[in-house]
C-alpha positions in Angstrom: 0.0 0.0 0.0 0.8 3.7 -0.8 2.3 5.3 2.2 0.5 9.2 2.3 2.3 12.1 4.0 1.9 15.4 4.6 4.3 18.8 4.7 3.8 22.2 5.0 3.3 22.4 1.2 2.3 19.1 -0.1 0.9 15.8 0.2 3.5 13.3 -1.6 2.2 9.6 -2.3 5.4 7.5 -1.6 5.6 4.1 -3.5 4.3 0.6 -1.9 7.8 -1.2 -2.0 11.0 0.5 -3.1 12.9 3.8 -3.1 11.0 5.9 -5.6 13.0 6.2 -9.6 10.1 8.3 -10.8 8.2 11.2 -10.0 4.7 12.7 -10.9 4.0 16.3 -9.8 0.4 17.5 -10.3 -1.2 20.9 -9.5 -4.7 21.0 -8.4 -7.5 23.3 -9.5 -8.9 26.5 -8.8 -9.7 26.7 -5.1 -9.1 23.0 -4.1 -5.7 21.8 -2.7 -2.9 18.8 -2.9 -5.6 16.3 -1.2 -7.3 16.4 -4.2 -5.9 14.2 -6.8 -4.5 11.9 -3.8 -7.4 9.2 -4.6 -6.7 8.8 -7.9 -3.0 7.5 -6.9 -4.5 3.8 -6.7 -7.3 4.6 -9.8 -4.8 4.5 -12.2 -3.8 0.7 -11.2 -0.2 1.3 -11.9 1.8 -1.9 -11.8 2.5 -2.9 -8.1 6.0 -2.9 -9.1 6.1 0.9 -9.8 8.2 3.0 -7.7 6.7 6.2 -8.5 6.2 9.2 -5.9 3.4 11.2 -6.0 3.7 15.0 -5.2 0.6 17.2 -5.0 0.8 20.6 -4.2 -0.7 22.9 -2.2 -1.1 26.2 -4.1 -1.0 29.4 -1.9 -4.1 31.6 -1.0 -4.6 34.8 -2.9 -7.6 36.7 -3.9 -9.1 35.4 -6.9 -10.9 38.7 -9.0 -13.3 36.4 -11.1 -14.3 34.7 -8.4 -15.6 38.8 -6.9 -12.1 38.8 -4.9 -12.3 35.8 -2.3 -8.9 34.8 -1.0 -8.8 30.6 -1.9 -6.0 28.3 -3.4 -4.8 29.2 -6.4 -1.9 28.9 -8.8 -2.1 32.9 -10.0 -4.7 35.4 -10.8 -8.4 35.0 -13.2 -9.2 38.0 -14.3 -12.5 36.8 -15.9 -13.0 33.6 -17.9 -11.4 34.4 -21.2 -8.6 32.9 -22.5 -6.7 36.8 -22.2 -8.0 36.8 -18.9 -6.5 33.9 -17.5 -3.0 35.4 -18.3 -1.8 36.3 -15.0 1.7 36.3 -16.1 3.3 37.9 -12.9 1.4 35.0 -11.0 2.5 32.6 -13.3 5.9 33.8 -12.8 5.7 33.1 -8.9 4.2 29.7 -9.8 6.7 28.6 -11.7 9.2 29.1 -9.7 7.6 27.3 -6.7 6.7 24.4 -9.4 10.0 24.7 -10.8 11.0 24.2 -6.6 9.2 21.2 -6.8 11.3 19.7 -9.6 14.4 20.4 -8.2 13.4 18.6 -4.7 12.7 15.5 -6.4 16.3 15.9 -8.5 17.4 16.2 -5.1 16.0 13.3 -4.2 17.8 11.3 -7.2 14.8 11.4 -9.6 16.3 12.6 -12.8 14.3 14.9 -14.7 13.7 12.6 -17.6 11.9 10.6 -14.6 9.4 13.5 -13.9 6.5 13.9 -15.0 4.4 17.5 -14.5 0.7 17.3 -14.4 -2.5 19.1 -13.5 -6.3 19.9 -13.5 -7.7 22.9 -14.6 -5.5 26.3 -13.3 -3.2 23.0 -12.3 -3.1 22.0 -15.7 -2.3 25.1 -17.4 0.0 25.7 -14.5 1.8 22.9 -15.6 2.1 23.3 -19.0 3.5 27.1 -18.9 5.9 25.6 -16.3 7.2 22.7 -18.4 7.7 23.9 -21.8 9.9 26.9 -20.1 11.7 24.0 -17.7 15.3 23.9 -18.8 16.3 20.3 -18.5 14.3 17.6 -20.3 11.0 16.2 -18.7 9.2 13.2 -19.1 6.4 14.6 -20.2 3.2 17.0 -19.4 -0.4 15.6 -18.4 -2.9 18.4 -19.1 -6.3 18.1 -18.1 -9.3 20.3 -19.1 -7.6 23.3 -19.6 -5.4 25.3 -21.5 -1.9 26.7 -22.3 -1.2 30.3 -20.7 0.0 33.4 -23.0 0.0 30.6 -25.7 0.9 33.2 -28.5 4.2 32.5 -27.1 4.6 29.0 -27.1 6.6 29.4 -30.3 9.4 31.2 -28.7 9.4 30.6 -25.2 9.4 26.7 -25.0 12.8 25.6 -23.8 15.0 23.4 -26.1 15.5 21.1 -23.8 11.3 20.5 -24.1 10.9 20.7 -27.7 10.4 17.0 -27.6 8.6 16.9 -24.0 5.2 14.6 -24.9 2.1 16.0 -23.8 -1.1 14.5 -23.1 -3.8 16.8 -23.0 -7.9 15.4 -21.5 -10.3 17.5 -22.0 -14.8 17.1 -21.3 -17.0 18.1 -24.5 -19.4 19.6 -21.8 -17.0 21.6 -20.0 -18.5 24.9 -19.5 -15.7 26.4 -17.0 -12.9 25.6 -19.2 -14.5 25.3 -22.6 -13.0 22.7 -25.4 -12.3 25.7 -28.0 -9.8 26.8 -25.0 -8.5 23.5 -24.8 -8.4 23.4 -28.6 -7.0 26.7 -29.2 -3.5 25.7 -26.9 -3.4 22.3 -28.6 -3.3 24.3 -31.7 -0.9 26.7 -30.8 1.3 24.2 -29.6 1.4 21.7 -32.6 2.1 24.6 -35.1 4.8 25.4 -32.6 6.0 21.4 -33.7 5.2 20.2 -29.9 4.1 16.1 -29.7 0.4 17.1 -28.4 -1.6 13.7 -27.5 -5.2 14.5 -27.8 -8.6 12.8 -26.1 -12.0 14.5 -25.7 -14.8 12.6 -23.5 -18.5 13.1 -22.7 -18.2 14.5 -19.7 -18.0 18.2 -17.7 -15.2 19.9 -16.2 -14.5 16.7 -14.3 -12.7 13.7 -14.3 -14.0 10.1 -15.9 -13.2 6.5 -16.1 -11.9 6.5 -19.9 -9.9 9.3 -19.0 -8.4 7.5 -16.1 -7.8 4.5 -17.9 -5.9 6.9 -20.7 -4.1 8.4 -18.4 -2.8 5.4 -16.4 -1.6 3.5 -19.7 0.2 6.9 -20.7 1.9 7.2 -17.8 3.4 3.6 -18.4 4.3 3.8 -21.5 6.3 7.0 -20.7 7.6 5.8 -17.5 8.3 2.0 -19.1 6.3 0.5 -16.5 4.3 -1.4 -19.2 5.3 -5.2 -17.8 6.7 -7.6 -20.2 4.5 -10.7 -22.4 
């Protein structure tokens, strides 16, 4: 079994048997916290042999405008629901250096960053992405879930070489009406004309979570991390 901790700043999912050789780090949503995520640790059925930490932030509390200025968890600033008015970029400039904190700790830890994967919901999502693509040493790869890529006019010229490659799995619900698919389309757009690997899926379902999606996700994060066992 999954051993769960706590810290000041993140819940981290340690593996059942072994010193972790892989890392996923995901970012919650608007307004939730690292808890979040944390049951869908043993959805994804990974193979009982994977030693692969978990690491689910906590985003600070700040003041949310779009949401009529109520202080809650949040990985920057909303200005109001439009694609320009999620662009928070001094917020996203704080977040990605306490993501890019993150990384670093589990490099400290003896994951290498080939072995790390960055993923999120929502705000997490597109937290996630603007954090990757800009990472300077090569990831594993991105897990983007209904939502969408930040300032993506400059995906073009701000994505790091070292990510040019990174593969990205994006999820996204046709009946999403908080992030809406044209969002989610629009980024995946941006960032294949930009020549990024952009893995696509769209499911009948909200801004939410499903069990397609799940199973999608899990054989994904596998494949990537090799954890696919052998015939």
């Amino acid at each position: 079994m999954n051993t769960v901790t706590e810290t000041d700043d993140a819940v981290v999912v340690s593996p059942a048997v072994g010193t972790a050789d892989a890392s996923v780090i995901w970012m919650h949503g608007l307004g939730a916290d690292g808890f979040d995520f944390v049951p869908m640790v043993p959805e994804l059925n990974l193979p009982e042999t994977a030693r692969v930490r978990f690491v689910f932030p906590h985003a600070d509390v700040r003041p949310v405008t779009v949401n009529a200025g109520y202080s809650m968890r949040a990985w920057y600033d909303i200005a109001e629901l439009t694609p320009e008015g999620r662009d928070d970029e001094p917020g996203l400039t704080a977040t990605r250096e306490r993501i890019e904190g993150y990384i670093q700790r589990e490099r400290d830890a003896g994951i290498a960053s080939r072995r790390i994967v960055l993923a999120g919901f929502s705000q997490g999502g597109a937290a996630a992405l603007y954090v990757g693509l800009r990472h300077n040493q090569p990831l594993c790869g991105i897990i983007a879930l209904s939502c969408y890529l930040p300032l993506r006019q400059r995906v073009a010229t701000e994505t790091n070489a070292a990510n040019r490659q990174t593969p990205i799995l994006m999820c996204h619900g046709r009946e999403d009406v908080v992030v809406l698919p044209a969002f989610g389309e629009q980024s995946r757009d941006a960032m294949r004309e930009a020549g990024l690997d952009v893995e696509w899926h769209i499911y009948s379902m909200a801004h939410s979570l499903c069990h397609p999606e799940v199973f999608d996700i899990s054989a994904w994060l596998q494949y990537r991390l090799a954890l696919v066992p052998e015939a």
